[in-house]
N, C-alpha and C positions, 0 to 999 in steps of 0.2 A: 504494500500500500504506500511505503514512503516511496516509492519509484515515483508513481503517478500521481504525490504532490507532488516531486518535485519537478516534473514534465510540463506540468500546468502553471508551477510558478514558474518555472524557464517563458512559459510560452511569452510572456510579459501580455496579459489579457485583461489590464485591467482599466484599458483604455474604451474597451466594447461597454463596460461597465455608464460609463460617462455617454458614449453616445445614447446607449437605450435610453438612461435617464432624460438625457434631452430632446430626442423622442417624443418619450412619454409626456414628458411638461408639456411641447409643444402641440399633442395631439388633445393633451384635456384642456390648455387655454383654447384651442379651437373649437371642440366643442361645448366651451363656458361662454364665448362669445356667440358661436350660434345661438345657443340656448337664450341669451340674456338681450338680439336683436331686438331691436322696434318692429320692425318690416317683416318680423314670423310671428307677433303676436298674435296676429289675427286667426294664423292656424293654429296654434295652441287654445285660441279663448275655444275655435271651432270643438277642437279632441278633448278639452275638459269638457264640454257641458255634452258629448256625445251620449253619456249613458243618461242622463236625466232628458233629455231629447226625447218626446212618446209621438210629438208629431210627424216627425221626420227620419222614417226608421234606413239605417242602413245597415247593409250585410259587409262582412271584412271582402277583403280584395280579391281574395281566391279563393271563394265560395264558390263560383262557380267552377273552377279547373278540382277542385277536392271532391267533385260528384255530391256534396253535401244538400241535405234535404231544405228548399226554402220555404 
């Protein structure tokens, strides 16, 4: 088992470390920024009040391709 630490700390790997992390930051500020737009609240007010919605019923998107009973 010491072999293949020390293969892995040879490899000098802890630079991949750093990139993921910035990555990842980069992929949750984007989508905290989409989430937090002006210009998409309109579809979020739409998907919150979808279940309280009795007048205007809709089926999910692939209901139809899922053979599902309407």
């Amino acid at each position: 088992m010491r072999g293949l630490s020390d293969a892995v700390g040879a490899a000098n790997l802890s630079s991949y470390a750093v990139i993921a992390m910035v990555l990842f930051i980069a992929a949750f500020g984007g989508i905290i920024a989409y989430l937090l737009l002006r210009r998409n609240r309109q579809v979020f007010d739409r998907a919150r009040q979808m279940p309280l919605d009795d007048e205007q019923v809709q089926t999910p998107r692939n209901a139809e391709n899922n053979g599902a009973a309407q």
